[in-house]
C-alpha positions as CSV (number, residue, x, y, z in Angstrom):
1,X,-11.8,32.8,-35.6
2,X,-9.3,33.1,-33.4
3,X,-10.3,36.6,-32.0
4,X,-13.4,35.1,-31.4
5,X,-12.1,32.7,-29.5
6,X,-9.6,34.5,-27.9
7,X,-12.9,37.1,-26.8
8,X,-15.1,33.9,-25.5
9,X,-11.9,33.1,-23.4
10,X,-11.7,36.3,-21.2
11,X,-14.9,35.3,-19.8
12,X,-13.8,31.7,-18.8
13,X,-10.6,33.4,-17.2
14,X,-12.0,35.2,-15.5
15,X,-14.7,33.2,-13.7
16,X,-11.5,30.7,-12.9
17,X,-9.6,33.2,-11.0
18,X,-12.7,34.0,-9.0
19,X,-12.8,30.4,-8.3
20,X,-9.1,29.8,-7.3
21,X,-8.4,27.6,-4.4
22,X,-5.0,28.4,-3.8
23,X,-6.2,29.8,-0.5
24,X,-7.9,26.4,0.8
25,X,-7.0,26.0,3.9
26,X,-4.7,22.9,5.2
27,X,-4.2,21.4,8.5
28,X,0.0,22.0,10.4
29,X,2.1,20.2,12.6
30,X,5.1,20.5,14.9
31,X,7.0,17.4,15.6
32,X,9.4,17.0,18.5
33,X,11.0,13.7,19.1
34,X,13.8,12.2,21.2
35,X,15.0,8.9,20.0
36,X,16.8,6.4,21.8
37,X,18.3,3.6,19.7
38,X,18.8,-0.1,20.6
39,X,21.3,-1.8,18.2
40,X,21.6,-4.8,19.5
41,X,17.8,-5.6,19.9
42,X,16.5,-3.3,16.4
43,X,14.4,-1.6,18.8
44,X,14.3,2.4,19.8
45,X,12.1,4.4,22.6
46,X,10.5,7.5,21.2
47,X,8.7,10.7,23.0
48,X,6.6,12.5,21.0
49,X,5.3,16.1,21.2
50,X,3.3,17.1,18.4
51,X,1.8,20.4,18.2
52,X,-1.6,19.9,15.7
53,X,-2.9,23.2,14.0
54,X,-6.6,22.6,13.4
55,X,-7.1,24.8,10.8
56,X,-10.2,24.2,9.8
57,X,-13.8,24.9,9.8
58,X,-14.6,21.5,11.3
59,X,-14.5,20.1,15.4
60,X,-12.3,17.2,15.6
61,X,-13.3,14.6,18.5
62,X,-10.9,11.9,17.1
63,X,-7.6,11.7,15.3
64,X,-5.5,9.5,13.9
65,X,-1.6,7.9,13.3
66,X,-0.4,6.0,11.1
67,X,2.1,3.1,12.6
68,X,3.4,1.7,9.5
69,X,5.8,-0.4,11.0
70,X,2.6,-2.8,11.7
71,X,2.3,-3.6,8.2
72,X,5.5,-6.0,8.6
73,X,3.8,-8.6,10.1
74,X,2.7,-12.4,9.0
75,X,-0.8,-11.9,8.1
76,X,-1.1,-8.1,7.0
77,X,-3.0,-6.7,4.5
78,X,0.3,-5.9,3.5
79,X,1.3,-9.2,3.8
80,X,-2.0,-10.4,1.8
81,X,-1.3,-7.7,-0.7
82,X,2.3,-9.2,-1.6
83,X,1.0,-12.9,-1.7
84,X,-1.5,-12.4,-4.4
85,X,0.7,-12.6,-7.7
86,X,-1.2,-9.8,-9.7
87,X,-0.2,-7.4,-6.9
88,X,2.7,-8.5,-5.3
89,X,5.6,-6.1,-5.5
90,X,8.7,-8.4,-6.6
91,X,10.7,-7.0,-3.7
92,X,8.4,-8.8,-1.0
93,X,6.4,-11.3,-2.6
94,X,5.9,-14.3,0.8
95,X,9.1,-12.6,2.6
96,X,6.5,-11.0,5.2
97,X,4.7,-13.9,5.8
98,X,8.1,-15.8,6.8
99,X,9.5,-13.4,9.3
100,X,10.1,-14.2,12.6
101,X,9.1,-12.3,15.9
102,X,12.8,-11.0,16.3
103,X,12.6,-9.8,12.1
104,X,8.7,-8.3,11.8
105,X,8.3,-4.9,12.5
106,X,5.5,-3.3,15.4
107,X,4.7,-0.3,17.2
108,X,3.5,-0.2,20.8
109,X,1.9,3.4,22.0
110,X,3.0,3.1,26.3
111,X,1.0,6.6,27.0
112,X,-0.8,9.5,24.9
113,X,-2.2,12.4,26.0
114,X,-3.7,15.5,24.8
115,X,-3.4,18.8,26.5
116,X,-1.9,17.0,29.7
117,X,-5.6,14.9,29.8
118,X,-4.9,11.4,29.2
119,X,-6.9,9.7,25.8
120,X,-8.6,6.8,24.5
121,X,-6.9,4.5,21.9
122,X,-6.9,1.9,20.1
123,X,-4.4,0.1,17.3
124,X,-6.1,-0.9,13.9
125,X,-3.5,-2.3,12.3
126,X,-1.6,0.5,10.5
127,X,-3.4,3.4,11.9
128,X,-3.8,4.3,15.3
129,X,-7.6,5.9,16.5
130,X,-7.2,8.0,19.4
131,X,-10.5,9.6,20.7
132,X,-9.7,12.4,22.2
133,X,-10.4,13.7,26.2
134,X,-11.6,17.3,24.6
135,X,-12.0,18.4,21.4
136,X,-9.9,20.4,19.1
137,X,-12.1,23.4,17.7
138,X,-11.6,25.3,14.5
139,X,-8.9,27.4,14.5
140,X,-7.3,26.4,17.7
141,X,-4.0,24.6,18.9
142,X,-3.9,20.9,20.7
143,X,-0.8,19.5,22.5
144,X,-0.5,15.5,22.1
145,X,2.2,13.6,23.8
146,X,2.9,10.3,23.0
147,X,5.3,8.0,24.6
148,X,6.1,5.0,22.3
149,X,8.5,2.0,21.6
150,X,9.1,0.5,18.3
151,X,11.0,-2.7,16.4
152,X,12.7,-2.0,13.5
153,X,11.5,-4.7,10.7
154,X,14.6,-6.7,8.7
155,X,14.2,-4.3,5.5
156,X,11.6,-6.0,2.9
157,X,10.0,-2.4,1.1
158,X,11.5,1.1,2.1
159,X,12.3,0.9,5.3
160,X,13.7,-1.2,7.9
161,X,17.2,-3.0,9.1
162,X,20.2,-4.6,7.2
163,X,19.2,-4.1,3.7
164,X,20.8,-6.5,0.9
165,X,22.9,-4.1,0.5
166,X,24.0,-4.4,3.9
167,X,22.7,-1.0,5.2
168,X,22.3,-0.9,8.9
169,X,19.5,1.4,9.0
170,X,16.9,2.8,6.1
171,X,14.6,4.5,8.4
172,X,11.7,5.8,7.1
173,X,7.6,5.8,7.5
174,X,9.3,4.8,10.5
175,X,7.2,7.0,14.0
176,X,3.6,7.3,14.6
177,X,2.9,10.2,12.0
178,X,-0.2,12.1,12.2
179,X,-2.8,11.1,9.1
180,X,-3.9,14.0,7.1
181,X,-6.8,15.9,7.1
182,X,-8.0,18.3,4.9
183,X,-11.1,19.2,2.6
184,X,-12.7,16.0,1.9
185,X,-12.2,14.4,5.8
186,X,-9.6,12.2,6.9
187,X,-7.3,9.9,4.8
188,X,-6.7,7.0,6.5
189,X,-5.2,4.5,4.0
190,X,-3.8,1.4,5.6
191,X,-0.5,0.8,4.4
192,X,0.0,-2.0,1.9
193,X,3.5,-1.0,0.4
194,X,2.0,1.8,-1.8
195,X,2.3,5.6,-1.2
196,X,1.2,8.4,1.4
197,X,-0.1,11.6,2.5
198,X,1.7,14.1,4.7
199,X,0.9,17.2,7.1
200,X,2.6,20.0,6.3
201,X,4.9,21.2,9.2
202,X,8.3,21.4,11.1
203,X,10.1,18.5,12.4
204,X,12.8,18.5,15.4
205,X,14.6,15.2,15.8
206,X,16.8,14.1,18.5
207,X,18.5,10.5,17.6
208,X,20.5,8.7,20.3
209,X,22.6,6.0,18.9
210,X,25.7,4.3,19.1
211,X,28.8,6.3,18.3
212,X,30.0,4.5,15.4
213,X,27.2,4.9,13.4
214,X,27.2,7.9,10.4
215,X,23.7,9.1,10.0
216,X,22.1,11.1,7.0
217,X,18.5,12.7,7.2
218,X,16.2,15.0,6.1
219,X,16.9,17.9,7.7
220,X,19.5,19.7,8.5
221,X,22.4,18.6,11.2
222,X,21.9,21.4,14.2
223,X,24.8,19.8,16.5
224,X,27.8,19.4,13.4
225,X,30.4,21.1,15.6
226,X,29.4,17.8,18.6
227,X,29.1,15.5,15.6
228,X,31.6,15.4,12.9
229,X,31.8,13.0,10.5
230,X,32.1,15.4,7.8
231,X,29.2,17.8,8.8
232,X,30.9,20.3,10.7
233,X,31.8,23.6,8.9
234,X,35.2,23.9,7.4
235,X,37.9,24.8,9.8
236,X,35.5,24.1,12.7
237,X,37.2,21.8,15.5
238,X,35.0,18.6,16.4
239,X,34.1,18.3,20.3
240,X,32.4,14.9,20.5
241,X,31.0,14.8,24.1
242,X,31.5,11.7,26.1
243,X,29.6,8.5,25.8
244,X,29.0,5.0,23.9
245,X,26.1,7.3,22.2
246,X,25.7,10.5,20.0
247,X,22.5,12.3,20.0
248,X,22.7,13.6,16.4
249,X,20.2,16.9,16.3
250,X,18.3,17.1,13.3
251,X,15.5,20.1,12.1
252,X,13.4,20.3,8.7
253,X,11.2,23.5,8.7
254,X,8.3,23.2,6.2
255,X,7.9,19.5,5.3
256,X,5.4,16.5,5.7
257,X,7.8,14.1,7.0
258,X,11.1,13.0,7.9
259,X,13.2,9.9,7.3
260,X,16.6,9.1,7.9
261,X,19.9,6.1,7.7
262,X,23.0,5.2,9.9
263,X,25.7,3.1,9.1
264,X,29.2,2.1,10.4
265,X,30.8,2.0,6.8
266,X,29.2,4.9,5.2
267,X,31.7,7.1,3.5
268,X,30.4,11.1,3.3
269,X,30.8,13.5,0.5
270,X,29.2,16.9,1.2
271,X,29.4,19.8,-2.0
272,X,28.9,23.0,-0.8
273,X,27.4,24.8,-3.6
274,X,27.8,28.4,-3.7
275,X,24.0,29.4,-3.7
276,X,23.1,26.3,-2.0
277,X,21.6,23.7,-1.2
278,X,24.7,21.6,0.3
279,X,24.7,18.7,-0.8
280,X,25.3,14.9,1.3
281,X,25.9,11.5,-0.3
282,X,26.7,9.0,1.9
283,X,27.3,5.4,0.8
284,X,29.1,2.4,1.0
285,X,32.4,2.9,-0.6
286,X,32.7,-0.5,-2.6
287,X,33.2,-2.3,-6.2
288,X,28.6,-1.6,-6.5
289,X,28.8,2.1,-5.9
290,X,32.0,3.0,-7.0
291,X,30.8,3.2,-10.9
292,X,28.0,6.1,-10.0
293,X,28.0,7.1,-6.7
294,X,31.7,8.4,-7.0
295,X,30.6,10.3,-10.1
296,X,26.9,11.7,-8.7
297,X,28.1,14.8,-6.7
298,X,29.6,16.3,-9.7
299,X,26.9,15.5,-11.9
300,X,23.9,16.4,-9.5
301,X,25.5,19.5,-8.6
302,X,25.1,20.8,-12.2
303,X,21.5,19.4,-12.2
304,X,20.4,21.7,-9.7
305,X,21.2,24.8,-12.0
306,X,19.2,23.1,-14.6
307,X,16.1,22.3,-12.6
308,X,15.7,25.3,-10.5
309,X,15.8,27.4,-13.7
310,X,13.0,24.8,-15.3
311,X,11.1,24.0,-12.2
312,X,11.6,26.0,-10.0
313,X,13.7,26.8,-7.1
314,X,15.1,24.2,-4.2
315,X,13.9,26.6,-1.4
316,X,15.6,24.3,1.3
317,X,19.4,24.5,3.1
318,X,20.5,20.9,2.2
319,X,19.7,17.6,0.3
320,X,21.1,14.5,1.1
321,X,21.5,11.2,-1.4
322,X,21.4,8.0,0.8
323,X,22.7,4.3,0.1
324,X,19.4,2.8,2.0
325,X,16.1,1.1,1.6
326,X,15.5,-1.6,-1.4
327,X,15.2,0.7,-4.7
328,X,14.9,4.4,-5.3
329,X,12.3,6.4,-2.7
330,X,12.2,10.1,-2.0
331,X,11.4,12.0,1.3
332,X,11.7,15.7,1.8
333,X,15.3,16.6,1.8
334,X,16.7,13.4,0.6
335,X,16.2,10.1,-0.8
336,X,17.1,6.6,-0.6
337,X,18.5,5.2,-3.2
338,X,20.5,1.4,-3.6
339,X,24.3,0.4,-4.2
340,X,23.9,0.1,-7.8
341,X,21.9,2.9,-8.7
342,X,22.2,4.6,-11.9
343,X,22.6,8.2,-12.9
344,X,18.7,7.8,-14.2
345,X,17.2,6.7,-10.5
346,X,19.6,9.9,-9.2
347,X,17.5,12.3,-11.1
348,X,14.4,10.4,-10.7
349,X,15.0,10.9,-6.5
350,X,15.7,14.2,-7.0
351,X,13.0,15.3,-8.8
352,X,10.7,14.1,-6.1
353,X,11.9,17.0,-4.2
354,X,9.6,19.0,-6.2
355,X,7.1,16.5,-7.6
356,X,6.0,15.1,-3.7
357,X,8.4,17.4,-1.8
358,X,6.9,20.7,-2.6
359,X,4.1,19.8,-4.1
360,X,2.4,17.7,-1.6
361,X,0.0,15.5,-3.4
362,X,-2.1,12.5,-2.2
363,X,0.3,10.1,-3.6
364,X,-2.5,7.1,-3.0
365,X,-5.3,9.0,-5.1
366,X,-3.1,10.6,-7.7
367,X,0.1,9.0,-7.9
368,X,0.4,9.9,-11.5
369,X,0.6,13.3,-10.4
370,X,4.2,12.7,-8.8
371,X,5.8,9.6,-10.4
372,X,4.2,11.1,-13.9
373,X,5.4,14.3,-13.6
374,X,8.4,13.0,-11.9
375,X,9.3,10.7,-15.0
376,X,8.7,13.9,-17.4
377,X,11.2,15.7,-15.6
378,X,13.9,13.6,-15.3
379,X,13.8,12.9,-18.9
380,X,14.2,16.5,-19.3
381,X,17.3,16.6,-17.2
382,X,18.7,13.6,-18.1
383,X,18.6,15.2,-22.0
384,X,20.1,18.0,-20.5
385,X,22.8,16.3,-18.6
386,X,23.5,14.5,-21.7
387,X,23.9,17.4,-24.3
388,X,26.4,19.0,-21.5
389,X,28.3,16.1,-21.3
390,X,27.8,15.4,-18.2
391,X,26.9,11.6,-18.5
392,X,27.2,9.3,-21.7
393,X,24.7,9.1,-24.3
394,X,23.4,11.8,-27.1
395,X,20.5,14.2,-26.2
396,X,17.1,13.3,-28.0
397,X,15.1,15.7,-30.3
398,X,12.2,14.5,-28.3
399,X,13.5,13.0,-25.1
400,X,9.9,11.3,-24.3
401,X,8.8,9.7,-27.6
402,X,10.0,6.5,-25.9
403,X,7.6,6.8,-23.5
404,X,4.8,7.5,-26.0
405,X,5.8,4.6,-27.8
406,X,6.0,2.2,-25.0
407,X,2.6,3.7,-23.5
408,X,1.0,2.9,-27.2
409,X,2.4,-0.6,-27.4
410,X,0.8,-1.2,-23.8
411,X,-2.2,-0.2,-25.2
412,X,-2.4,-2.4,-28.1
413,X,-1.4,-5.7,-25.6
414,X,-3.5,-4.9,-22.0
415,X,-6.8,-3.1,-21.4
416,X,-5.4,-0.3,-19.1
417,X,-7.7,1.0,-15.9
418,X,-8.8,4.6,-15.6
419,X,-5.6,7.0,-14.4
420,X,-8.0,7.8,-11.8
421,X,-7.6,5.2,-9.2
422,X,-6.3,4.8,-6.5
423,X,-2.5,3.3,-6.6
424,X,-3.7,1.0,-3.6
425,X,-6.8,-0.7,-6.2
426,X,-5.2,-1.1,-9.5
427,X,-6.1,-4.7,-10.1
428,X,-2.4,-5.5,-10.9
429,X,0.9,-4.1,-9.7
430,X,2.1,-3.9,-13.3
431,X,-1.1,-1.9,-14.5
432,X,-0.5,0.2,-11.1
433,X,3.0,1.4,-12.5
434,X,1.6,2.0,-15.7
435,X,-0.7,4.4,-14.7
436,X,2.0,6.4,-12.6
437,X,4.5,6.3,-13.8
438,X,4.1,5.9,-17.8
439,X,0.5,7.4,-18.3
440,X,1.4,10.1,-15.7
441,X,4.4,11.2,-18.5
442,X,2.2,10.7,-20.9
443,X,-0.6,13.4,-20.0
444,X,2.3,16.2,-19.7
445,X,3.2,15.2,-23.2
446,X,-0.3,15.8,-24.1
447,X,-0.3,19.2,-22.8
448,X,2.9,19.8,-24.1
449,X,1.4,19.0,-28.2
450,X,-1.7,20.7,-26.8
451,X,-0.6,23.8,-25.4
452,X,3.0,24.2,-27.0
453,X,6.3,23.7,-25.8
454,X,7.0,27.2,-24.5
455,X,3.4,27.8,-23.0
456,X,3.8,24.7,-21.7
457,X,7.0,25.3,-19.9
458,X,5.6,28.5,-18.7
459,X,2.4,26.8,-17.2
460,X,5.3,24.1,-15.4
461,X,6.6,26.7,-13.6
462,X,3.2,28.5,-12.9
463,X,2.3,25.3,-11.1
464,X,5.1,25.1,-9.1
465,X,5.0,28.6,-7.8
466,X,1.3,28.4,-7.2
467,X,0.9,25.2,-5.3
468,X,4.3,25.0,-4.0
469,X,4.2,23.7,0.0
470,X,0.2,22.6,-0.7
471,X,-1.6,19.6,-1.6
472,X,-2.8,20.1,-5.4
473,X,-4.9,17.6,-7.0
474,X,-5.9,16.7,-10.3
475,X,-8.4,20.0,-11.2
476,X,-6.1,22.6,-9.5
477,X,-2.9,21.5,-11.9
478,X,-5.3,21.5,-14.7
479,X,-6.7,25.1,-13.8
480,X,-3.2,26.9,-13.9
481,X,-2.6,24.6,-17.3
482,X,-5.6,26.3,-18.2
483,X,-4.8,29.8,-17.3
484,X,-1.3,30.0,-18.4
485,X,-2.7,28.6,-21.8
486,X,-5.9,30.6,-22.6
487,X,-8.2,27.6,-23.2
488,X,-10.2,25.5,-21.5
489,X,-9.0,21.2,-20.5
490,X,-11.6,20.0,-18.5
491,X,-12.1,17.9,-21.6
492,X,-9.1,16.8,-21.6
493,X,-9.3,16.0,-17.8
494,X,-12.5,13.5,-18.4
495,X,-10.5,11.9,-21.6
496,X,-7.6,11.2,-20.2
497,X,-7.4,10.8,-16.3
498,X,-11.3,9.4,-16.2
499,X,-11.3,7.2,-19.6
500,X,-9.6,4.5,-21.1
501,X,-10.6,6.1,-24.6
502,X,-7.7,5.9,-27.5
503,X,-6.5,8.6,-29.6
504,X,-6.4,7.6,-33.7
505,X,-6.6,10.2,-36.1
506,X,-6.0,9.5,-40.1
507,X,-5.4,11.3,-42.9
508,X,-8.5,9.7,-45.3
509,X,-7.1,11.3,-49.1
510,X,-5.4,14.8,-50.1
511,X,-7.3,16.0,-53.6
512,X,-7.1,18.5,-56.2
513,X,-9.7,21.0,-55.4
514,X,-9.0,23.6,-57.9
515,X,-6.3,24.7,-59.8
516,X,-4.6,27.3,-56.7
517,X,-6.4,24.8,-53.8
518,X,-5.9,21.5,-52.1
519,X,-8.4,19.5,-49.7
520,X,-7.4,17.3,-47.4
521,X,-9.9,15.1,-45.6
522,X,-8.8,13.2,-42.3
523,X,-11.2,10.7,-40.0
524,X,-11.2,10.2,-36.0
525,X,-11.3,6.3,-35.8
526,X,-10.3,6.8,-32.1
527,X,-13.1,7.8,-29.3
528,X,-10.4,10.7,-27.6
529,X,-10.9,14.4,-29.4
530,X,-7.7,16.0,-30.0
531,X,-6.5,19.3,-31.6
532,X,-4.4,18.2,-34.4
533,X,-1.3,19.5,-36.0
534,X,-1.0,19.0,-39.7
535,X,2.4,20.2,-42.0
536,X,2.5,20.3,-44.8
537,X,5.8,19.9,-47.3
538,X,5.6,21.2,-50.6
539,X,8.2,21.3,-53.1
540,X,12.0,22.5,-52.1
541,X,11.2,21.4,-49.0
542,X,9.2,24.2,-47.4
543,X,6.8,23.5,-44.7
544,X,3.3,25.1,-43.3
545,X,1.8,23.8,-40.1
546,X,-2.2,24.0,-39.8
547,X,-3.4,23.7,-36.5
548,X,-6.8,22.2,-36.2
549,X,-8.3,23.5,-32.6
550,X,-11.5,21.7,-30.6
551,X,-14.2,23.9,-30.3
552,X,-14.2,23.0,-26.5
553,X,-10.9,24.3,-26.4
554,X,-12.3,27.9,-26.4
555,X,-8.4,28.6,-27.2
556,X,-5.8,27.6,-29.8
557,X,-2.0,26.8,-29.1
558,X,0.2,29.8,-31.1
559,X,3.1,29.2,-33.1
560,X,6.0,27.1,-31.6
561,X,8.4,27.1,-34.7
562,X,9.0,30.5,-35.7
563,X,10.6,29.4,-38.5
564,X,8.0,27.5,-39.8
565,X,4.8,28.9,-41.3
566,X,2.2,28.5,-39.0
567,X,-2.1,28.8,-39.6
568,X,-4.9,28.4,-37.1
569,X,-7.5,26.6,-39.5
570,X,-11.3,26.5,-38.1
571,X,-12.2,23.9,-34.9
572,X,-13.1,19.9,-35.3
573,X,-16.0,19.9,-33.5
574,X,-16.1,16.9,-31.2
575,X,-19.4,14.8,-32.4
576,X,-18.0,14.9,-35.9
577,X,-16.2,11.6,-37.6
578,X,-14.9,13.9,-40.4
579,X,-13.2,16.9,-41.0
580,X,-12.1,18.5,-44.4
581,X,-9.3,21.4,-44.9
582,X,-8.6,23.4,-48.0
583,X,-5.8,25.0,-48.3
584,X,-4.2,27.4,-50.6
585,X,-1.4,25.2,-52.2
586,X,-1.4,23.9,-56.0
587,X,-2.0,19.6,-55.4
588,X,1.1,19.5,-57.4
589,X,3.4,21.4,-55.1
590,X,2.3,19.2,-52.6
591,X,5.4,16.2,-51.2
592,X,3.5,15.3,-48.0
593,X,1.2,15.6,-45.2
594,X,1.6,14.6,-41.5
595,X,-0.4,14.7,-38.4
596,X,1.9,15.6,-35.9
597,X,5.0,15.1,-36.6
598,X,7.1,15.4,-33.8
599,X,4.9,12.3,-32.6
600,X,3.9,14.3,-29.2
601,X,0.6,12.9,-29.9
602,X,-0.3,9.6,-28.6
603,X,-2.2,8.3,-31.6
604,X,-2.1,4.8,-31.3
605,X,-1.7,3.8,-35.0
606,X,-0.1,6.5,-37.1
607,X,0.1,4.0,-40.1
608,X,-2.5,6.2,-41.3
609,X,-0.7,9.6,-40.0
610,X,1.1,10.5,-43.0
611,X,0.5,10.7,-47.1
612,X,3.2,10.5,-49.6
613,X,2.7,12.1,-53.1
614,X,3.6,9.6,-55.9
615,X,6.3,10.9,-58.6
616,X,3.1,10.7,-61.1
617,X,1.3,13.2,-59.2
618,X,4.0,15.3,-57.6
619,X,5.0,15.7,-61.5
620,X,1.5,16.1,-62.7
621,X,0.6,17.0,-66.1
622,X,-1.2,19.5,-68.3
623,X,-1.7,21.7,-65.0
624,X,-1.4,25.4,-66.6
625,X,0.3,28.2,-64.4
């Protein structure tokens, strides 16, 4: 059976690499910007010139920015979105509806041109429409130049001024960015507090402020030696030039944006690792940070040999943790993270470098696909960390079966929405996080059962060095899953991302069958197909596994245990209720069977997941050898 399968499967293989989109094509930008900051008013002027690579098949007479400082006004959707107690984030809640002119945040575009010819537009809120004097045809380079001045918001969500932690600066979704476009048109989301969608490109940053300030960002520093405060290379003699300002020169090559902080009190700890990336905290020394943030650069340092070997490699020259913003929010090349952070909201950060800072996904459509896989990873570290000693606490046999268990106990109190939309439309906040962040772990541990841990860990990195610095979504993940794998999960894909259908599985009764054979019958309460894996303890303790395969699977998952017995029984075919096994084991020898039993599975009542011989029967009687 497995042959057969194995033989149906080249053909699928096949047809999917002929398929493979890893070659779609993606828009590019080049950012320069010269800031000049105002701290005593909140306010900076910008210039702008972006380069816009229009690679694709299509004409473009308009384009589009997104000005998300606009969303900090009374009367936003933003502000509408918060007021409503099913959606309100807990962090804004009325707070934007009660700021004053001096406090709310804005955006006000003075002049914008494209190719030197002056164009048309006009401010919708959070996105700016600009029709353009000339279009941009396929496969050419436009020019725009904008000149702009903006008001920093008091900080409410992410970004803005004088944070409760008493940050003077969290700067981020904080210019007029360019709105993607790609394969299926523009995405032009207004911004209600949710999540975003980058170009690709290179960003040169020029940031006039006052000299006291300390700054941290997410690129790299090209003026140290001018600068100082800790960034200059060792031995190297600061020359601050003259001034009450600093223009602190900043470059990221290959990202789809940029954020950055600045603070008076910030205290800076650089590691220079020996293969890199060097790495930045900068914080507010004090009685909230000193527990983790004085113990994070040791800590994260040895994360990084951990994570490039599992998920790939950090292909950038630094990474920079920031005391900034209300919570714990990634860019590429740092993140923002508050006073009291723990060493879990470290990782979490972190791992956003490579779930959202390599691989770009829409964050609004699939946010699963970056707080999800996000979460999976940082339980793995955070295991790892543990078992190294690195941070308190014992590592787990199964470092996500709290996740699986607080997923199933959601299920059994709230009727969840579809993991396919959007972040922006979940019909409550709390239901919005679910989906992300919980059911987003949750599928990878589904794959994981599915597929087996090490083809599994294989496929990770498969995904990472397929997709890395592109915008995946939902079927080209799935396809290198597939791949790596050698079965087919489209079924999988319409289960779990499209459905709200449960997994239940139950053993029904384990019988005598012969004298040298035992049947075991099991039932699918549930509505969600799923191969199963059933052990098998018999007598001294020995174990078999019996791996029950979908037929839609067109593939089986090989042995994970190789010291464990291990059988590929025939495929539950999906439209059946009922499945019966008969295996070659004596009743007698029998102890105990278990649907999966390292509880990978998200069966949402394993009540009925395990049978226990009784001492009558495990001692039986009259049974001749």
């Amino acid at each position: 059976m497995r042959t057969l399968f194995s033989l149906l499967f080249v053909f699928f293989l096949s047809s999917n690499f002929l398929f493979s989109q890893t070659c779609r094509w993606q828009q590019r930008v080049q950012y320069q910007m010269d800031i000049d900051m105002d701290v005593a008013k909140h306010q900076f002027d910008g210039k702008q010139t972006l380069k816009y690579f229009n690679n694709s098949p299509d004409t473009l007479y308009k384009v589009y920015y997104h000005l998300y400082f606009n969303a900090f006004q009374p009367g936003s959707m933003m502000d509408w979105q918060n007021r409503n107690p099913l959606t309100a984030d807990s962090r804004v809640r009325e707070r934007i509806s009660n700021l004053k002119p001096e406090e709310t945040g804005w955006h006000q575009v003075k002049s914008l041109t494209c190719n030197g010819k002056p164009a048309k537009f006009e401010v919708k809120e959070t996105i700016l429409e600009v029709t353009l004097p000339e279009p941009i045809l396929p496969k050419s380079v436009a020019e725009l130049k904008m000149d702009f001045r903006s008001q920093v918001p008091v900080q409410i969500r992410r970004s803005g001024r004088d944070s409760r932690d008493g940050v003077a600066y969290s700067m981020s979704q904080w210019y007029p960015k360019m709105a993607e476009y790609d394969y299926q048109g523009w995405h032009l989301d207004l911004y209600v507090g949710r999540e975003f969608y980058g170009v690709w490109g290179d960003f040169e940053v020029n940031i006039a402020i006052d000299r006291s300030y300390l700054l941290g960002a997410s690129g790299e520093l090209q003026n140290a030696a001018e600068i100082g405060y800790g960034y200059e290379p060792e031995g190297t003699a600061v020359r601050q030039p003259p001034g009450e300002k600093l223009t602190w020169r900043w470059k990221a090559v290959n990202v789809h944006d940029f954020s950055w902080s600045a603070d008076p009190d910030y205290k800076h700890v650089v590691v220079r690792r020996e293969n890199g990336p060097t790495l930045h905290f900068l914080y507010q020394p004090n009685e909230n940070t000193q527990a983790t943030w004085e113990a994070m650069p040791a800590a994260m340092d040895r994360a990084f040999d951990y994570i490039q070997k599992n998920f790939g490699e950090y292909p950038y020259p630094t990474y920079s943790f920031l005391e900034a913003g209300d919570g714990g929010m990634e860019y590429p090349m740092a993140t923002f993270l508050r006073a009291g952070a723990g060493v879990g909201t470290f990782v979490h950060e972190l791992m956003h470098a490579w779930y959202y800072g390599m691989l770009g996904t829409h964050e609004g459509k699939y946010p699963w696909m970056d707080e999800g896989f996000t979460e999976y990873a940082t339980a793995e570290v955070l295991n790892w960390l543990k078992s190294e000693g690195l941070i308190n606490g014992k590592p787990d046999e199964n470092p996500h079966i709290f996740t699986n268990n607080s997923y199933i106990s959601y299920l059994k109190r709230t009727e969840e929405e579809p993991l396919s939309t959007h972040h922006d439309h979940y019909l409550t906040s709390r239901g919005g996080g679910v989906g992300a962040y919980v059911k987003g772990h949750v599928l990878l541990t589904q794959l994981n059962y599915i597929m087996g841990d090490p083809v599994f860990r294989k496929a990770m990195l498969n995904y990472y060095h397929t997709w890395r610095f592109k915008h995946p979504n939902p079927d080209d993940f799935l396809r290198v899953m597939e791949r790596t794998a050698g079965m087919e999960l489209d079924w999988f894909q319409q289960y779990f991302i499209f459905s709200t259908k449960q997994i239940d599985y139950g053993i029904t009764s384990v019988e005598k069958a012969n004298r040298k054979e035992t049947t075991i019958r099991f039932n699918r309460p549930g509505h969600f197909p799923m191969p199963l894996d059933v052990v098998v303890t018999f007598k001294k303790g020995k174990q078999k596994m019996y791996n029950i395969p979908l037929y839609m699977m067109w593939g089986t998952k090989t042995a994970e245990n190789p010291d464990m017995h291990y059988e590929v029984v025939k495929p539950w075919g999906w439209t059946i209720p009922e499945y019966e096994l008969t295996i070659d084991a004596r009743f007698k020898d029998i102890v105990k069977v278990e649907i999966d039993p390292s509880q990978r599975m998200v069966d949402v009542n394993r009540d009925n997941n395990v049978w226990m011989a009784k001492t009558a029967q495990a001692e039986n009687s009259g049974e001749k050898e």
